[in-house]
VOMAR-818395 format. One record per atom (N, C-alpha, C, CB): chain; residue in one letter; x, y, z. Coordinates in nm, 2 decimals, always signed. Glycine has a CB too. Layout:
N
TIDREN  chain  res       X       Y       Z
TIDREN      A    a       X       Y       Z
...
//
This chain:
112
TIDREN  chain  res       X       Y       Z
TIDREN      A    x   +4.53   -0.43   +0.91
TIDREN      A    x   +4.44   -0.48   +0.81
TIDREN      A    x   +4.49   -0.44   +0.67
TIDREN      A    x   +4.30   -0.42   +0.83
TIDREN      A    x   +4.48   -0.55   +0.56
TIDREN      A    x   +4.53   -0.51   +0.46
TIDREN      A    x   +4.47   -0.42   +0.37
TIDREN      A    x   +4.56   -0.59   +0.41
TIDREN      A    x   +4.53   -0.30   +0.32
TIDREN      A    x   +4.43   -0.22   +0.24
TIDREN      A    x   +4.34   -0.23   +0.14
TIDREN      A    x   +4.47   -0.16   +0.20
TIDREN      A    x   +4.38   -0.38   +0.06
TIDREN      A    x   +4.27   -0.41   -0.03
TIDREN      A    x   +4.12   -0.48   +0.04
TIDREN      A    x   +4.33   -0.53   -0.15
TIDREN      A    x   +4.18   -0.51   +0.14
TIDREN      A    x   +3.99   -0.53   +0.25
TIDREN      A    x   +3.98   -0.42   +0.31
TIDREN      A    x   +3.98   -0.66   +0.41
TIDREN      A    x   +4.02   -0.35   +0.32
TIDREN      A    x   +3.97   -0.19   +0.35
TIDREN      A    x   +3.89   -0.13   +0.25
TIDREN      A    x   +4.09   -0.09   +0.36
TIDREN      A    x   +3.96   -0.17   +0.14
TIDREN      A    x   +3.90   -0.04   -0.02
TIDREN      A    x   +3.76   -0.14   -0.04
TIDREN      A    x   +4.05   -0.03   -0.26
TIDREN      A    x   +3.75   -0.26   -0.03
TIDREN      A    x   +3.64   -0.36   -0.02
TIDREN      A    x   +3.51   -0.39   +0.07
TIDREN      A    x   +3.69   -0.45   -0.01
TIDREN      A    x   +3.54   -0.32   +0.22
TIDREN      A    x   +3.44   -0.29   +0.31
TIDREN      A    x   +3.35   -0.22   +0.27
TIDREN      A    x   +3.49   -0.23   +0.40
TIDREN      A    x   +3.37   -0.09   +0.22
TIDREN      A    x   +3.24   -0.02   +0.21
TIDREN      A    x   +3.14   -0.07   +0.06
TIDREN      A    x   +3.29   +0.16   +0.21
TIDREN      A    x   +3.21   -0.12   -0.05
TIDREN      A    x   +3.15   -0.18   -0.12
TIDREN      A    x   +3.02   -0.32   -0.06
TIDREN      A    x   +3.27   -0.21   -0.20
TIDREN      A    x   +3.14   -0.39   +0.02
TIDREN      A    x   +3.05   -0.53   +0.09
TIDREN      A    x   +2.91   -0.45   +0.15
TIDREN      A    x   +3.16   -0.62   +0.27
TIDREN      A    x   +2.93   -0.34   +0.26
TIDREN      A    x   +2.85   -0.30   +0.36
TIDREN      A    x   +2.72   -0.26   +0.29
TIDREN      A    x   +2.92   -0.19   +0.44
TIDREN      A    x   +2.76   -0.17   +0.16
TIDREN      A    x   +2.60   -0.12   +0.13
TIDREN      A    x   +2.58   -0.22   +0.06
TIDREN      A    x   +2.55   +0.02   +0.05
TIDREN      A    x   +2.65   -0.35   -0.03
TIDREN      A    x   +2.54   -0.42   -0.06
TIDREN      A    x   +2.48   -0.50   +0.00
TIDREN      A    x   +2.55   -0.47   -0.14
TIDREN      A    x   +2.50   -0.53   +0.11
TIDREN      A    x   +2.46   -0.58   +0.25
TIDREN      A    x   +2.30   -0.52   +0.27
TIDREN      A    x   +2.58   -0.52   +0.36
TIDREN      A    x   +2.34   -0.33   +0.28
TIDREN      A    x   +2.20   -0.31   +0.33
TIDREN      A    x   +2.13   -0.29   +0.24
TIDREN      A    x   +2.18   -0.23   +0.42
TIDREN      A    x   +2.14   -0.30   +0.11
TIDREN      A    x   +2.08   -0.31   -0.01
TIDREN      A    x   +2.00   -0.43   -0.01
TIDREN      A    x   +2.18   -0.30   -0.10
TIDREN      A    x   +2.05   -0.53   +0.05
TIDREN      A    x   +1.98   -0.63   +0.01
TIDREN      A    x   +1.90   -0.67   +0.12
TIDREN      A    x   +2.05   -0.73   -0.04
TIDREN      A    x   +1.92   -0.62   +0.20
TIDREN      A    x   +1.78   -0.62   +0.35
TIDREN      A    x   +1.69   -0.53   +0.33
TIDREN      A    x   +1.83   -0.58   +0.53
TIDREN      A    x   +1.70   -0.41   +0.29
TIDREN      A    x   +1.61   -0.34   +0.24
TIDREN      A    x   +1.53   -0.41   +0.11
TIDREN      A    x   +1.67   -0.21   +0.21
TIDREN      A    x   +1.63   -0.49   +0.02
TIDREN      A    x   +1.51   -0.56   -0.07
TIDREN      A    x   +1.44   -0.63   +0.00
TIDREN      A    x   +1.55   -0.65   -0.19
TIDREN      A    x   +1.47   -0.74   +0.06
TIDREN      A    x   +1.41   -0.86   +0.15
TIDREN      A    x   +1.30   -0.75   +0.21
TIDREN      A    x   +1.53   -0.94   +0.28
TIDREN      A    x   +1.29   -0.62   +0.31
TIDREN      A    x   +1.22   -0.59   +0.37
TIDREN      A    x   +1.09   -0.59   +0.31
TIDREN      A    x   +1.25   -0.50   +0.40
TIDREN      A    x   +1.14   -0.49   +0.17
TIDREN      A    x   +1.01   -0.47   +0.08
TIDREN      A    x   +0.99   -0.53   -0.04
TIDREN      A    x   +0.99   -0.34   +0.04
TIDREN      A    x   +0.99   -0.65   -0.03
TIDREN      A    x   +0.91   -0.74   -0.09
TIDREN      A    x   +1.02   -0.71   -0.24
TIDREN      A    x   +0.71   -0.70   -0.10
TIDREN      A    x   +1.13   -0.73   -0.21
TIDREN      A    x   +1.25   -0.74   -0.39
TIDREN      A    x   +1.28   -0.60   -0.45
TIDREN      A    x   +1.16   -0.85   -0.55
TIDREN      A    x   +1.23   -0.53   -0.40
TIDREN      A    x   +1.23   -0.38   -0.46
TIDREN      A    x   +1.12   -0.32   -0.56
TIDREN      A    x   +1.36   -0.37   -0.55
TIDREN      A    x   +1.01   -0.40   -0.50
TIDREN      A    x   +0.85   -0.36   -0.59
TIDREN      A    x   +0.83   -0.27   -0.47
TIDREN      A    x   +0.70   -0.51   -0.63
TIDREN      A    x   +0.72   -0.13   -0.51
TIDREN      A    x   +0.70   -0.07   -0.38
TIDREN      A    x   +0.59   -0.13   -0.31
TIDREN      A    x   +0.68   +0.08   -0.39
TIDREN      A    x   +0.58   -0.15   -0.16
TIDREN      A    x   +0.53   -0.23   -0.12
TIDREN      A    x   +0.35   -0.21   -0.16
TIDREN      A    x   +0.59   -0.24   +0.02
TIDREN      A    x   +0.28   -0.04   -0.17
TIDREN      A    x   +0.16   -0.06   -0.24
TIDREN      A    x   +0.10   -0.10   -0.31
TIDREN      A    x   +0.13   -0.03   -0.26
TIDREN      A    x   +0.23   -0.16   -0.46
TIDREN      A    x   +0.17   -0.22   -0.56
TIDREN      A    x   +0.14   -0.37   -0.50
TIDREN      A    x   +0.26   -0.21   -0.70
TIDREN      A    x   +0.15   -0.46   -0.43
TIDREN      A    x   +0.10   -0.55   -0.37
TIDREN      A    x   -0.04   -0.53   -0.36
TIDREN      A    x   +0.17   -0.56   -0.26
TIDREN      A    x   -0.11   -0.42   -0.31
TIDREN      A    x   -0.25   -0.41   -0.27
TIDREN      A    x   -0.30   -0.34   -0.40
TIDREN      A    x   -0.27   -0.32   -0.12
TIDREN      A    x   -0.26   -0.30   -0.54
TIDREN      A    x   -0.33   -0.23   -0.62
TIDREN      A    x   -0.41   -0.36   -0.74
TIDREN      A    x   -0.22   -0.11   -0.70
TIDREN      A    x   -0.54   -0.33   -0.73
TIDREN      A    x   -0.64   -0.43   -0.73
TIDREN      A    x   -0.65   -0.42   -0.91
TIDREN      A    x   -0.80   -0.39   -0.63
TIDREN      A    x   -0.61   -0.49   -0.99
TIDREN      A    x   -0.57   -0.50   -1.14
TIDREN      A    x   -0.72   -0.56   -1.20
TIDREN      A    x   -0.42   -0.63   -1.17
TIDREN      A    x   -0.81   -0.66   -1.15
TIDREN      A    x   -0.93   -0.63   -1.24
TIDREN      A    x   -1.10   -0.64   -1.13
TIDREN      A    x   -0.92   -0.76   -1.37
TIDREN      A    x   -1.19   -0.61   -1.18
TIDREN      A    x   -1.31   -0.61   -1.11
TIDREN      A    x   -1.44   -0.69   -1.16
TIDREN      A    x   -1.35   -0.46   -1.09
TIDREN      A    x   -1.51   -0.82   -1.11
TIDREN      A    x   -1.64   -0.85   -1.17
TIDREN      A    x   -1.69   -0.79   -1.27
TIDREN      A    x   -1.73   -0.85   -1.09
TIDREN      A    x   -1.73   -0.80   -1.41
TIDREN      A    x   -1.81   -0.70   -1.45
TIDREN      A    x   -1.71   -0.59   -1.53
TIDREN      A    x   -1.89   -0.63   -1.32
TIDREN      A    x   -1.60   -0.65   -1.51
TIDREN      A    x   -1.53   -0.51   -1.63
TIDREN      A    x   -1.46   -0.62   -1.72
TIDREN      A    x   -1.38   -0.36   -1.54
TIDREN      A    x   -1.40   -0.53   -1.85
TIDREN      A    x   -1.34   -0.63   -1.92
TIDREN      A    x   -1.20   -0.67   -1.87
TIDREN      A    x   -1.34   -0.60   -2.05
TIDREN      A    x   -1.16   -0.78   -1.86
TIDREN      A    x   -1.00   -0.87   -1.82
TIDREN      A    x   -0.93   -0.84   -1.92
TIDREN      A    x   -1.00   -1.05   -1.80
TIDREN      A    x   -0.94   -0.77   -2.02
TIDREN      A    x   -0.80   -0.73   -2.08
TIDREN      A    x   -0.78   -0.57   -2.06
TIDREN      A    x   -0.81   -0.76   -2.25
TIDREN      A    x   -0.66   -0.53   -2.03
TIDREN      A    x   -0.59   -0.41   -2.03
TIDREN      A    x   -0.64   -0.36   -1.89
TIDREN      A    x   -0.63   -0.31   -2.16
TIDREN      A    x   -0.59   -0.22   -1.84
TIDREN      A    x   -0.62   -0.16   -1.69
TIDREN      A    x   -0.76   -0.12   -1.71
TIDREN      A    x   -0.53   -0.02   -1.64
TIDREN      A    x   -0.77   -0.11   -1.55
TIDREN      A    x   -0.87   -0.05   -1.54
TIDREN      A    x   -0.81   +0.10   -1.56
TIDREN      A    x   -0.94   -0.09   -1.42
TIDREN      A    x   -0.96   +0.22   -1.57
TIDREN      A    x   -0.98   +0.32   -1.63
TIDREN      A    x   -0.89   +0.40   -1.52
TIDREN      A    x   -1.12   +0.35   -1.66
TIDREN      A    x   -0.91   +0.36   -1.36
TIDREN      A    x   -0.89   +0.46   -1.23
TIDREN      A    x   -0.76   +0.33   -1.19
TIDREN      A    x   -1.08   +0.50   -1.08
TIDREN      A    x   -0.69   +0.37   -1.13
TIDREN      A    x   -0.61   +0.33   -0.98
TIDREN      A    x   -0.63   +0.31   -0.87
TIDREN      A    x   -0.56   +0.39   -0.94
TIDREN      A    x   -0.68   +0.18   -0.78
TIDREN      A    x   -0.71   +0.19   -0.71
TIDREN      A    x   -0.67   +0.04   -0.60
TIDREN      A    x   -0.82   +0.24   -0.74
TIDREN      A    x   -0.67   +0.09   -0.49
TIDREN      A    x   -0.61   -0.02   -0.39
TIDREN      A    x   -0.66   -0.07   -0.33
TIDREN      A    x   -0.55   -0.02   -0.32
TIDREN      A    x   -0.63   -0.20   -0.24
TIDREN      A    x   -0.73   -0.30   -0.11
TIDREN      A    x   -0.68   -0.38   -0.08
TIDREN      A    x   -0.86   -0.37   -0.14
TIDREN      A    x   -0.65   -0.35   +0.10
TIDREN      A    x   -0.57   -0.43   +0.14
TIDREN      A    x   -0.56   -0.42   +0.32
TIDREN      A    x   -0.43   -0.40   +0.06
TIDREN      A    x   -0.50   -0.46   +0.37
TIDREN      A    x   -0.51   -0.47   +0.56
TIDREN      A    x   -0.37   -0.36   +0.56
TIDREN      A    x   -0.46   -0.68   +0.67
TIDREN      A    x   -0.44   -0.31   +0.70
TIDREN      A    x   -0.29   -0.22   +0.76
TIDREN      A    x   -0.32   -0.26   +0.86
TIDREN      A    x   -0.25   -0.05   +0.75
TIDREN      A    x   -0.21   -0.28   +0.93
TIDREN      A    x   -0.16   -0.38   +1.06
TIDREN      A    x   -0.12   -0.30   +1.20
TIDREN      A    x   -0.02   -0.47   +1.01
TIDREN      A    x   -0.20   -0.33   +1.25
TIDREN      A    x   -0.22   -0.21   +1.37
TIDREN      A    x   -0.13   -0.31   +1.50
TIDREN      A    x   -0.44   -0.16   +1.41
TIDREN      A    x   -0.02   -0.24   +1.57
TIDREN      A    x   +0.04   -0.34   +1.67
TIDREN      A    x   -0.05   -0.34   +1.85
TIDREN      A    x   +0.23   -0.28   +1.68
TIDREN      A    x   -0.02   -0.41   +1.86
TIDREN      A    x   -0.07   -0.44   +2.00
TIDREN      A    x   +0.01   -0.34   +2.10
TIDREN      A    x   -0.03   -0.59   +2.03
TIDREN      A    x   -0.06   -0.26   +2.19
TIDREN      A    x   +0.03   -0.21   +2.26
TIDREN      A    x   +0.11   -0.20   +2.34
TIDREN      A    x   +0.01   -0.17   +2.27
TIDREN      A    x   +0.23   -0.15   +2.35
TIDREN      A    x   +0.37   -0.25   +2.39
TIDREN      A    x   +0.47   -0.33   +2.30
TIDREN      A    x   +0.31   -0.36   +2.46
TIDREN      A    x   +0.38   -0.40   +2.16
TIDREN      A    x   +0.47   -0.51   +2.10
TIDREN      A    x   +0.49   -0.47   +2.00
TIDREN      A    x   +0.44   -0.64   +2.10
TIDREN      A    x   +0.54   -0.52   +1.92
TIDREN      A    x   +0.57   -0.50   +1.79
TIDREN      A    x   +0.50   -0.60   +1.69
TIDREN      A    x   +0.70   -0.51   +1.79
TIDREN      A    x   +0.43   -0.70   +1.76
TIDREN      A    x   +0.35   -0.81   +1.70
TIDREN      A    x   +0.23   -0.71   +1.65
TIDREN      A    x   +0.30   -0.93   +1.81
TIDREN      A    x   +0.19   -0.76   +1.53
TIDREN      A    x   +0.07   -0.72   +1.49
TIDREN      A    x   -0.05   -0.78   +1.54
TIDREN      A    x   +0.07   -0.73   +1.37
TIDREN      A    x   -0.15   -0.71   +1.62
TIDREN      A    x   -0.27   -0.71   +1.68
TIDREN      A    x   -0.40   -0.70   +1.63
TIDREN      A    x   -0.27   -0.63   +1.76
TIDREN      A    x   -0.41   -0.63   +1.53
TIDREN      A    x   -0.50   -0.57   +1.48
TIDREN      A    x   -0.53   -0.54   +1.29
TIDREN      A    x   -0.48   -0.46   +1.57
TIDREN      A    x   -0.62   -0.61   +1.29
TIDREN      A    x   -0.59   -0.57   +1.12
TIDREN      A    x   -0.72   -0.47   +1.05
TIDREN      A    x   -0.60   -0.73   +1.01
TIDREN      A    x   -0.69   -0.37   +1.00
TIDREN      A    x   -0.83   -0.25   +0.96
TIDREN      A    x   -0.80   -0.26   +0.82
TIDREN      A    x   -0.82   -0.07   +1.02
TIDREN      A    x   -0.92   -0.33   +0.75
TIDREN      A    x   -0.92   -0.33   +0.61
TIDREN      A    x   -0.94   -0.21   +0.52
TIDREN      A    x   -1.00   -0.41   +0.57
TIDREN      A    x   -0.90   -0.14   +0.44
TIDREN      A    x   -0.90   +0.00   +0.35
TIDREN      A    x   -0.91   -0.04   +0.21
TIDREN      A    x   -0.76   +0.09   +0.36
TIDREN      A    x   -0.98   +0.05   +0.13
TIDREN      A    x   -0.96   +0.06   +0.00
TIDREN      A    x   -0.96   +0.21   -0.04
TIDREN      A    x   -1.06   -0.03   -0.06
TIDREN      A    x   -0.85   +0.23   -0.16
TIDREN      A    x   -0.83   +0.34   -0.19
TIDREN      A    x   -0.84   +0.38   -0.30
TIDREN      A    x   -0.75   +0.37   -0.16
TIDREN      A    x   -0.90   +0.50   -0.38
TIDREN      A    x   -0.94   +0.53   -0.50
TIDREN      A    x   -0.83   +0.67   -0.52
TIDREN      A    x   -1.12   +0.54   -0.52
TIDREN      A    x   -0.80   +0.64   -0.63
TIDREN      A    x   -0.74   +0.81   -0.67
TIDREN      A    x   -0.78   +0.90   -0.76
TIDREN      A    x   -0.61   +0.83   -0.71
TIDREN      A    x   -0.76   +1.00   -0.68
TIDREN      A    x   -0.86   +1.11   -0.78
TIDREN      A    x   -0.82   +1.13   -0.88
TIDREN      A    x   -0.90   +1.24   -0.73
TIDREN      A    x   -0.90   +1.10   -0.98
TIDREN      A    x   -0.92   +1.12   -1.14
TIDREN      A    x   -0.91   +1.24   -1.16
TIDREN      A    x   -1.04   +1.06   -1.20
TIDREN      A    x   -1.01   +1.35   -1.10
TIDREN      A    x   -1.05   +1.44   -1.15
TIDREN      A    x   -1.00   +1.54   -1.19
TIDREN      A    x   -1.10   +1.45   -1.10
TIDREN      A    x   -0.95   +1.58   -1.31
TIDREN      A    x   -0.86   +1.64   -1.39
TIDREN      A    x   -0.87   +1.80   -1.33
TIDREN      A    x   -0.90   +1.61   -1.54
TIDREN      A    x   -1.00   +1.87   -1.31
TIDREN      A    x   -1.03   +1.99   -1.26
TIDREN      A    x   -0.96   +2.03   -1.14
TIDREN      A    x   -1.15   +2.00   -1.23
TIDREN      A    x   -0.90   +1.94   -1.04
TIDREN      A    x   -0.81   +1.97   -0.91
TIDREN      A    x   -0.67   +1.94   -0.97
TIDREN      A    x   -0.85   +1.87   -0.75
TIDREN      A    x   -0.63   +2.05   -0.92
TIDREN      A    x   -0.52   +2.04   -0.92
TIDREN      A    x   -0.40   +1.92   -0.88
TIDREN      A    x   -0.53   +2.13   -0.89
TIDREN      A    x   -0.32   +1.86   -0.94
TIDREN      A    x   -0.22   +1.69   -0.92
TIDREN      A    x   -0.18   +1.75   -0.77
TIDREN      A    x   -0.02   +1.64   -1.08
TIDREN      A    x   -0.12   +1.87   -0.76
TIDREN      A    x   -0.03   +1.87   -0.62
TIDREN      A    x   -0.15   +1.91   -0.45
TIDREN      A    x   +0.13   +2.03   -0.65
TIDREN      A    x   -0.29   +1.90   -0.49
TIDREN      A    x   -0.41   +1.96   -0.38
TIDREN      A    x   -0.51   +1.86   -0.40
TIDREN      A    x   -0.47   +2.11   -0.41
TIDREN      A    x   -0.50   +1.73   -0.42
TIDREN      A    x   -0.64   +1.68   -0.49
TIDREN      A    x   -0.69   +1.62   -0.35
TIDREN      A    x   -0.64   +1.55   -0.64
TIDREN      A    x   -0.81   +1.59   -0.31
TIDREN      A    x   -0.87   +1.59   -0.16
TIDREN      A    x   -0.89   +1.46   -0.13
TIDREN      A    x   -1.00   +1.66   -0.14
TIDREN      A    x   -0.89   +1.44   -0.01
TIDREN      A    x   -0.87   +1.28   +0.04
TIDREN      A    x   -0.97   +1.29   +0.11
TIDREN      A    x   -0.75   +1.21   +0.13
TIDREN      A    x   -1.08   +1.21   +0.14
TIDREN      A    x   -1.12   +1.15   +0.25
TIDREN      A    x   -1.12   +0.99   +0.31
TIDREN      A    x   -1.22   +1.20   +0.24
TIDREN      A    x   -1.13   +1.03   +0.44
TIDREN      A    x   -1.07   +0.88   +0.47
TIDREN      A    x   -1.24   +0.84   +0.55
TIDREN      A    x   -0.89   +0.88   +0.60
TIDREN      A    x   -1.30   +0.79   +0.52
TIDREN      A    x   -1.41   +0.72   +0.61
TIDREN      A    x   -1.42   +0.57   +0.68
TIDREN      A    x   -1.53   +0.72   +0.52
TIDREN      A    x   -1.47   +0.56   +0.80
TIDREN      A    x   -1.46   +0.45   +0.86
TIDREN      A    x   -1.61   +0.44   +0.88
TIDREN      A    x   -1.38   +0.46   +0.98
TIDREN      A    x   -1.69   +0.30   +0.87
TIDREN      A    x   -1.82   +0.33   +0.88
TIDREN      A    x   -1.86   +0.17   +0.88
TIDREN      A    x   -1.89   +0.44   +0.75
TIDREN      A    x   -1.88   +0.09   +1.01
TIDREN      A    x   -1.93   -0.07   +0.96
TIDREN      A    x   -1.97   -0.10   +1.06
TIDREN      A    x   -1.85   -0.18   +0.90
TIDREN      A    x   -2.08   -0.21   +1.09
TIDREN      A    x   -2.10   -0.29   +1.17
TIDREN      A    x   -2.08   -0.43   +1.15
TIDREN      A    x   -2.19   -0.26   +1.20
TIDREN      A    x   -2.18   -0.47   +1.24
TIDREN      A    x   -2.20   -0.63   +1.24
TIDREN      A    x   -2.29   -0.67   +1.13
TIDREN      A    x   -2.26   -0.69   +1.39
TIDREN      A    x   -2.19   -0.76   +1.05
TIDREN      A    x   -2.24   -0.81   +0.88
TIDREN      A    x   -2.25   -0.69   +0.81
TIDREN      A    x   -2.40   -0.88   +0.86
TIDREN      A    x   -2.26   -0.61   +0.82
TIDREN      A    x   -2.22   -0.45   +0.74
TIDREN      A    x   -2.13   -0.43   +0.70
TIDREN      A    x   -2.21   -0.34   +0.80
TIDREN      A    x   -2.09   -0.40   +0.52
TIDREN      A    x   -2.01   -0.31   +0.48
TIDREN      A    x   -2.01   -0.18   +0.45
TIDREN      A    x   -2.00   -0.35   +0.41
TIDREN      A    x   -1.86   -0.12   +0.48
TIDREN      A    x   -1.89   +0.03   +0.46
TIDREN      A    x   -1.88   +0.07   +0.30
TIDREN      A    x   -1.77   +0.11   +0.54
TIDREN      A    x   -1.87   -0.01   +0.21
TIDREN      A    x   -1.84   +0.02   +0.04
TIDREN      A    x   -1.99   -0.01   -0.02
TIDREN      A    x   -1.71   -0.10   -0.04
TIDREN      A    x   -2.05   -0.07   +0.06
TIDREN      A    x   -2.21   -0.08   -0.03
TIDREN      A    x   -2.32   -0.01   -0.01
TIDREN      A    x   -2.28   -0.19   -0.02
TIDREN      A    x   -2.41   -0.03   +0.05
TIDREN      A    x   -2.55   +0.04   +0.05
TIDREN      A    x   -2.52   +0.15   +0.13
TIDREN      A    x   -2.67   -0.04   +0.11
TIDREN      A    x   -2.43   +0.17   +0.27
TIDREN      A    x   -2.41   +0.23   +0.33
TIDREN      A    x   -2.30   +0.39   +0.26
TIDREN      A    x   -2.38   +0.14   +0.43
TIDREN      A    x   -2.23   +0.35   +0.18
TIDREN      A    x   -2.12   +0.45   +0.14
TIDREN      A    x   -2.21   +0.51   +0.04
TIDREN      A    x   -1.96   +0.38   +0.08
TIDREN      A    x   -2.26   +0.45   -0.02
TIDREN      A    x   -2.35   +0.56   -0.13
TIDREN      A    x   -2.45   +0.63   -0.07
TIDREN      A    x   -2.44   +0.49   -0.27
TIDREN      A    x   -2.47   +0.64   +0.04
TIDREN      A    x   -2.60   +0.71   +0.10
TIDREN      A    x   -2.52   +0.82   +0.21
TIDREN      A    x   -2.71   +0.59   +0.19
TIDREN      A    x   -2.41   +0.75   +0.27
TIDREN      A    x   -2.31   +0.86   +0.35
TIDREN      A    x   -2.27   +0.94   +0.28
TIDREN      A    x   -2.19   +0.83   +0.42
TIDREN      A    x   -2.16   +0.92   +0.20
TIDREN      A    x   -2.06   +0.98   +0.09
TIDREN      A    x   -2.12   +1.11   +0.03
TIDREN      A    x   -2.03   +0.87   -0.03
//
């Protein structure tokens, strides 16, 4: 093999997997900002909103496949609250809905 396709292989290879990893995740945006929700009914449409926050499906596979089976919708708020500390600030994760029931309305302000 000639040595200038040699010194040229490992150049080809990572841009290779450079560019399936972009394709994976959506061009090299991280794939959460896809789900971070930019404005809300009722607030003003210019500039961010005040908090950070997300809403979107996570895809639960069927068991056995790799096909996606199952979709569990989430939304996520981050804690603002300046008093906790950035590297300890507390998560909770709640699951809470029925039939025609949301868990973000009448029901989450009375659990929560």
């Amino acid at each position: 093999m000639d040595l200038y396709l040699m010194s040229e292989m490992p150049a080809f290879s990572t841009t290779v997997v450079i560019l399936i990893l972009m394709s994976i995740y959506g061009g090299g945006a991280a794939p959460w900002e896809r789900d971070r929700v930019g404005t809300l009914p009722g607030q003003p449409a210019a500039g961010e909103l005040p908090f950070s926050h997300f809403s979107g499906y996570v895809e639960l596979p069927a068991a056995g496949t790799m096909m996606p089976a199952r979709h569990i919708f989430y939304y996520f708020v981050e804690n603002d609250n300046s008093s906790q500390p950035a590297a300890e600030p507390p998560l909770v994760i709640w699951f809470g809905s029925g039939q025609f029931c949301s868990p973000i309305g009448y029901g989450g302000m009375l659990e929560v």
